[in-house]
C-alpha positions in Angstrom: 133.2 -19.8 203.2 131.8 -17.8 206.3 134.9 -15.6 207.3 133.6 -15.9 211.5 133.1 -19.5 211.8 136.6 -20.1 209.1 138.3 -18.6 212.1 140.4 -21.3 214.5 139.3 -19.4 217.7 142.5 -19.8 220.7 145.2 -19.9 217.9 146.8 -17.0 216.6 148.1 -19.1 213.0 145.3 -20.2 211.0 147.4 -22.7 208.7 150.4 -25.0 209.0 153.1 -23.9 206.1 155.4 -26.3 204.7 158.3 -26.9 206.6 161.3 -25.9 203.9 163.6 -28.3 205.2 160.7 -31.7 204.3 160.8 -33.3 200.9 157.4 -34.9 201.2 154.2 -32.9 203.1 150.8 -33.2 203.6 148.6 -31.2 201.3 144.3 -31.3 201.4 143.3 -32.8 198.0 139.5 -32.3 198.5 138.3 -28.9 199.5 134.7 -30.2 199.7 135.1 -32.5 202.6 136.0 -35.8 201.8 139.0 -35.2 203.8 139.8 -33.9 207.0 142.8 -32.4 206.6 143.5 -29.4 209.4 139.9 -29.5 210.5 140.3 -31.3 213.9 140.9 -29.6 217.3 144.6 -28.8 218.0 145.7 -29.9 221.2 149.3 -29.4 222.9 151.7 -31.8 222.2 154.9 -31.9 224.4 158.1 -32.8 223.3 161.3 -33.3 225.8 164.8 -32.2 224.9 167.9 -32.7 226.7 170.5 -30.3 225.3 174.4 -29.8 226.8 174.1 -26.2 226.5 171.0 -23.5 227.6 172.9 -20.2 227.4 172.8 -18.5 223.9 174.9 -15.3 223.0 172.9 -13.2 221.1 175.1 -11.2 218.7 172.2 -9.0 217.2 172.9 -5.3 217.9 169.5 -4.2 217.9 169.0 -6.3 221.3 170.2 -5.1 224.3 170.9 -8.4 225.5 174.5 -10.2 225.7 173.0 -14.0 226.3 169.5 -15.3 226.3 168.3 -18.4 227.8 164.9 -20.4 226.5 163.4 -23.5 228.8 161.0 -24.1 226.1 160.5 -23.9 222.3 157.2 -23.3 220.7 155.2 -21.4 222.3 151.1 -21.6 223.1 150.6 -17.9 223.3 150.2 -18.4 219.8 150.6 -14.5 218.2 150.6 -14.0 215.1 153.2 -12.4 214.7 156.2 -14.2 216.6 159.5 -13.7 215.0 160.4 -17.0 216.9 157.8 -19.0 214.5 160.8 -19.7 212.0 162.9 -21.3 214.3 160.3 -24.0 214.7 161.5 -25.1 211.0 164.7 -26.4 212.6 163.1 -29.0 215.2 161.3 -30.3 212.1 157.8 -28.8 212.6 155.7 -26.0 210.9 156.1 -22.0 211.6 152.0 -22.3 211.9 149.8 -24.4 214.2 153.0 -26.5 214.6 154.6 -23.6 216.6 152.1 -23.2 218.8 151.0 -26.7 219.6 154.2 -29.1 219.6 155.9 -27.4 222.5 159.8 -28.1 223.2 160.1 -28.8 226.9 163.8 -28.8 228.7 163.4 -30.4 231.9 167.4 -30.0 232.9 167.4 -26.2 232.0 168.2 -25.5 236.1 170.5 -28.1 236.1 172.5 -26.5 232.9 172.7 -23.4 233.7 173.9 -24.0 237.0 176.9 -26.2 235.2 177.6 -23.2 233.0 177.9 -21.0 235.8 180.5 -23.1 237.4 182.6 -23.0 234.6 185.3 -21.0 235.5 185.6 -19.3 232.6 182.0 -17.6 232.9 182.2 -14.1 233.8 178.6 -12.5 235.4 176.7 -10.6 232.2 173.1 -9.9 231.8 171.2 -13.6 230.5 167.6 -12.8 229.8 164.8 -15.2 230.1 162.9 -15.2 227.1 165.1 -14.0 224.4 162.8 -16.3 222.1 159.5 -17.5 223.3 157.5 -16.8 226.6 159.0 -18.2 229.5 155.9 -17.9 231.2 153.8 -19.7 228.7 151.0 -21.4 229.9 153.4 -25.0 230.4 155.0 -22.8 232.9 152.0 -23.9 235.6 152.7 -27.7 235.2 156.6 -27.8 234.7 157.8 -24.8 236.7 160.9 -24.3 234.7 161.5 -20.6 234.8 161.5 -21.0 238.7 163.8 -23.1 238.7 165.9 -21.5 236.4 165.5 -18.3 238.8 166.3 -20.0 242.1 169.9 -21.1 240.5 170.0 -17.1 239.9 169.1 -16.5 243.1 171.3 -19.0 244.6 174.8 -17.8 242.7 173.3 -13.8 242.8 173.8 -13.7 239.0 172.0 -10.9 237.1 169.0 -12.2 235.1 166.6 -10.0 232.7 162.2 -11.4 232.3 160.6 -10.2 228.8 157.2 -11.8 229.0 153.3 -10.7 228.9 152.0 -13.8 231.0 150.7 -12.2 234.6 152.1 -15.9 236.1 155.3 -14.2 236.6 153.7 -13.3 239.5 154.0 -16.3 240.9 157.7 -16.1 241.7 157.7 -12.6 243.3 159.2 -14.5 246.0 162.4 -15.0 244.1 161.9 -11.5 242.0 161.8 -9.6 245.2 164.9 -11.8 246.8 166.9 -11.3 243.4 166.3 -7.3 243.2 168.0 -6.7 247.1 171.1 -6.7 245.1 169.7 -5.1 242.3 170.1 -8.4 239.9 166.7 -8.5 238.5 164.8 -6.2 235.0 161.4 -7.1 234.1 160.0 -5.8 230.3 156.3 -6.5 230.1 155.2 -6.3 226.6 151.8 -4.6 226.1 150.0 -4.8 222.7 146.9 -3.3 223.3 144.4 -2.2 226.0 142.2 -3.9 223.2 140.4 -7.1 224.7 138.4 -8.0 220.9 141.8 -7.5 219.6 144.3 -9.0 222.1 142.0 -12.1 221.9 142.8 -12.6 218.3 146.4 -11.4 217.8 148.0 -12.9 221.2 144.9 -15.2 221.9 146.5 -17.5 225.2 148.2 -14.4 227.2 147.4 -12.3 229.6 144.9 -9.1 228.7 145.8 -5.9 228.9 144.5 -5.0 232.1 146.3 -8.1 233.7 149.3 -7.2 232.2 149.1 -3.5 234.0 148.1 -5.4 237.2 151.5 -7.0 236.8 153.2 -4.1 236.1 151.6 -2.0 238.9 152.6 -5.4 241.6 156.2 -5.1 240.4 156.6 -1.6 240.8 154.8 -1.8 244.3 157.8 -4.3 245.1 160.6 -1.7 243.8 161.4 -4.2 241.2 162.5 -2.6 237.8 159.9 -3.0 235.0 160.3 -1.7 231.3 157.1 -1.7 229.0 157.7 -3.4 225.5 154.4 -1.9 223.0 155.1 -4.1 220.5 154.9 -4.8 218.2 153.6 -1.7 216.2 151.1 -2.8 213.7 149.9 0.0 212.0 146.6 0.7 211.4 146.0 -2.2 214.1 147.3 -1.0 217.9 149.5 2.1 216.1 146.2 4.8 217.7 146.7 3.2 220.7 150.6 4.1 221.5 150.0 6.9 223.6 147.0 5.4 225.8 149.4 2.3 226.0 152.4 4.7 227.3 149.5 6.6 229.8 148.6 3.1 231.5 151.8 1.6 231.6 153.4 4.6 233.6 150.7 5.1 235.4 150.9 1.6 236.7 154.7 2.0 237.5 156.4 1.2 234.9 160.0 3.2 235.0 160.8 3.2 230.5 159.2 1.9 227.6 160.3 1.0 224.4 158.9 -0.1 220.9 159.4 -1.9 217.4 157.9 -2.0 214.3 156.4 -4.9 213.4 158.5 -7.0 210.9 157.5 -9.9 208.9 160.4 -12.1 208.4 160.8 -15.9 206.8 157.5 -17.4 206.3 155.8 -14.9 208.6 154.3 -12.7 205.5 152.2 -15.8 204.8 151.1 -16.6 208.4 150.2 -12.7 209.7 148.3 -12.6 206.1 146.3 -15.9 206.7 145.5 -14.6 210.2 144.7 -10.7 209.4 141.9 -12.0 206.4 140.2 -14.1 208.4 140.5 -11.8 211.8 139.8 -8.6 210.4 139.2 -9.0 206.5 137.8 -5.7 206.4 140.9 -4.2 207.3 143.8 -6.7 205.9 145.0 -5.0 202.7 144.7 -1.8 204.5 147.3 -3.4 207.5 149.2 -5.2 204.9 150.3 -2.2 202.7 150.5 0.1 206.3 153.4 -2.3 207.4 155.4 -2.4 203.8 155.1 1.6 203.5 157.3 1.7 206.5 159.4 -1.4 205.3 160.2 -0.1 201.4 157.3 -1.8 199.6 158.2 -5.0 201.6 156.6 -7.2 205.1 160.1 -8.2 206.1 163.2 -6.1 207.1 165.9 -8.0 208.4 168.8 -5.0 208.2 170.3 -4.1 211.8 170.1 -0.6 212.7 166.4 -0.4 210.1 164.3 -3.7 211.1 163.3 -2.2 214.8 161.9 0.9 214.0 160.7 1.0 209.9 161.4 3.9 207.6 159.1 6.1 205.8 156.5 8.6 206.4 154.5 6.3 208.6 157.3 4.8 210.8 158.4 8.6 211.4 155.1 9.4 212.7 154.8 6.7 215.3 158.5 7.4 216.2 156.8 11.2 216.9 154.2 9.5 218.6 155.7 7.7 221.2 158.6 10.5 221.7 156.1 12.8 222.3 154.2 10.4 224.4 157.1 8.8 226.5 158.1 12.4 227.2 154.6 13.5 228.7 154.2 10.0 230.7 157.5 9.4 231.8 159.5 12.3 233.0 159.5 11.8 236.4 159.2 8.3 236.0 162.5 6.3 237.9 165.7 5.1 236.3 166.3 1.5 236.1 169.0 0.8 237.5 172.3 -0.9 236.3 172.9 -4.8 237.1 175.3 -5.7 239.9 177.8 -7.5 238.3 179.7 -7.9 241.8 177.6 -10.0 243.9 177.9 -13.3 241.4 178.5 -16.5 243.5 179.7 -19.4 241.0 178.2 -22.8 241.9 181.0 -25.7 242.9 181.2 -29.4 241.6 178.9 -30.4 244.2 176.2 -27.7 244.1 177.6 -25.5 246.8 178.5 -21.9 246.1 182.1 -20.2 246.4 182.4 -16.7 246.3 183.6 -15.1 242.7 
């Protein structure tokens, strides 16, 4: 079959893997076209959830986060390789398609985390918006959940941390601008690739590049805090690209950048493979064997302290890379600052703030 036209164009998974968790699953008996099986045009399905909690604790030490919060699950950005595809296994759907089409929507995220911050055992910490999937996603136009989430921030002055690479973020610069007087407010942008043939293929719904710098270069304008994310790292992918990535993203604004490896956890070997062969078949086993050179001979790493950053010669050289890089781009580049953990307002029974 024609690699170009076996490609699902605006999706980043190219197949549905079995959910672990099912006995029974769908399987195509007839390659030749008697069935239909995954052929027809995917198409967003929503699917509301009304939880009693929407503030995690995130106990990884290779996050520098202390809680995340996530007003939706799935996500239609659709990259290929999202960490947060295996946790689709657990609403019942598939790490593929599934993931990126059946999108979990909680419409009382506002009104739960403003129940949570009343409880008077909460004490003000850094809760980041997107600690999973994209809070910005493109749902974000239609149900406006991540502004409302941030006007119960900015309501109760509670410190709240944005990791997204969706220029609709933009949107809110109201709120962003209101929350950052009292220095309560960190952006990280993540930016991939500069890219565009690329982008549309490995992150194929989000922002491109140059949006994503426009962002940057808006927040920064505003004084608001913004960290660049290039990641993941593929290499021999967006790995050349680490220093012009580092170059534009300062230049834009941005005050410190970061990076990690990519890792290929749970059934996300099988997905990025799918995708890479039929993306870029020229260059897959090339890619492939790239990423387990700086993994041990493996796709996955799930070790604390290893699974960010890789081992090996090639992992040491883009460590190099971006050192050498970050110092040349960012050395007069300003601090972010520290969240004020002292201006936190908790919410009363009726909605009305009293003063921590």
């Amino acid at each position: 079959m024609d690699q170009k036209k076996a490609f699902h164009k605006g999706r980043g998974a190219q197949h549905n893997p079995q959910n672990p968790f099912h006995h029974q699953h769908t399987v195509q008996e007839h390659h030749e076209g008697i069935d239909t099986y995954d052929e027809e045009e995917l198409r967003t399905e929503i699917v509301i959830d009304y939880p009693k909690k929407i503030i995690n604790k995130v106990d990884s030490p290779d996050l520098g986060m202390m809680y995340s919060l996530n007003p939706y699950q799935g996500c239609e950005h659709g990259c290929a390789y999202c960490y947060a595809r295996n946790a689709h296994f657990y609403w019942g759907y598939s790490a593929g398609k599934d993931f990126e089409s059946k999108i979990i929507v909680k419409p009382e995220a506002a009104a739960l985390l403003r129940n949570e911050l009343a409880n008077p055992n909460w004490k003000p910490n850094t809760i980041v918006l997107s600690g999973n999937t994209d809070c910005y996603q493109p749902l974000e136009r239609k149900y406006r959940l991540t502004r409302s989430l941030l006007e119960v921030f900015d309501d109760c002055r509670h410190p709240v941390g944005i990791i997204t690479k969706n220029a609709l973020i933009l949107r809110d610069l109201d709120l962003l601008k209101s929350l950052n007087e009292d220095q309560l407010v960190h952006v990280s942008i993540s930016l991939t690739t500069l890219n565009e043939a690329l982008r549309r293929k490995l992150e194929p719904r989000t922002a491109s590049g140059k949006a994503r710098l426009k962002v940057i270069e808006t927040l920064s304008k505003a004084n608001i805090p913004v960290n660049v994310m290039t990641a993941p790292i593929i290499p021999g992918l967006n790995d050349y690209e680490l220093p012009e990535l580092l170059k534009s993203a300062a230049a834009a604004g941005a005050r410190t950048a970061a990076y990690t490896m990519v890792r290929l956890n749970g059934v996300l070997p099988a997905i990025f493979e799918a995708w890479i062969r039929k993306a870029f078949p020229l260059k897959a086993d090339r890619v492939l064997n790239n990423i387990k050179s700086t993994h041990e001979g493996k796709l996955n790493e799930s070790r604390f302290g290893v699974r960010m950053r890789g081992k090996g010669p090639m992992a040491e050289q883009v460590r190099q890379m971006f050192g050498i890089s970050y110092k040349k781009y960012f050395s007069s580049a300003k601090s972010i600052p520290p969240y004020n953990l002292e201006a936190f307002k908790r919410p009363g029974k009726n909605g009305q703030l009293t003063m921590f």
